[in-house]
N, C-alpha and C positions, 0 to 999 in steps of 0.2 A: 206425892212420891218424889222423893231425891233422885233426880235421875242421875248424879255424878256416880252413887252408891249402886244404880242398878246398872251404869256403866261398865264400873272396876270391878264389881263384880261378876260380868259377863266375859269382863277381858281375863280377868284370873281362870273363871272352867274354863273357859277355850283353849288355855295356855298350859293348865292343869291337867285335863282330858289330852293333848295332843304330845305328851312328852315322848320326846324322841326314841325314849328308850323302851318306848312301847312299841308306836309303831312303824320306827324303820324296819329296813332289812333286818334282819338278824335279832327282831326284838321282843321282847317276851309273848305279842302276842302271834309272830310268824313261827316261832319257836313252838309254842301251844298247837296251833293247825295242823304243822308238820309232823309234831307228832299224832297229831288225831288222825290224820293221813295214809301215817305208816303203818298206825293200830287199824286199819281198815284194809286195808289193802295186803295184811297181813292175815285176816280173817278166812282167805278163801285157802283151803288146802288143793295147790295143786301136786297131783299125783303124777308129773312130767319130771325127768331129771332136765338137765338144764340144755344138753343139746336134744332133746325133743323138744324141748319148747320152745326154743331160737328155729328150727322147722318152723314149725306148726303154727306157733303163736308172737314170733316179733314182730310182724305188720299186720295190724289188726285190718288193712282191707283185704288179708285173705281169710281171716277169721273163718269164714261161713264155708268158703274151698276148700278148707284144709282139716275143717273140722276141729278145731281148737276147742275144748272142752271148755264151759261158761265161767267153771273155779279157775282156771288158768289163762283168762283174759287177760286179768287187772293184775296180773302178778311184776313184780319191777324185774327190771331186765335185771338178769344176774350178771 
């Protein structure tokens, strides 16, 4: 086996796999996530206008006190 060939070829995927413009900030695959994120989180219908739900549900350690209903946990702050 040539190892010089199984070298350059190890250096090229490592080089090829890690391009920047994948996975920095901002790069197609944090872009991807966030939106699987948003499609998730977007899922739960809550039936709160938005100041019931800044009560009730923006510190989730009153969650359980306050009685924050479980579709409006995960909801993003508005």
């Amino acid at each position: 086996m040539c190892w010089r060939r199984v070298f350059a070829f190890t250096v090229v995927l490592a080089v090829g796999t890690g391009c920047p413009e994948t996975w920095r900030e901002g790069g197609t695959i944090d872009r991807a996530m966030a939106k699987d994120i948003e499609e998730e989180l977007h899922r739960h219908n809550c039936y709160l206008g938005e100041d019931e739900w800044r009560k009730q549900c923006s510190n989730p350690a009153d969650w359980v006190e306050l009685r924050c209903p479980h579709e409006c946990q995960f909801r993003i702050v508005p």
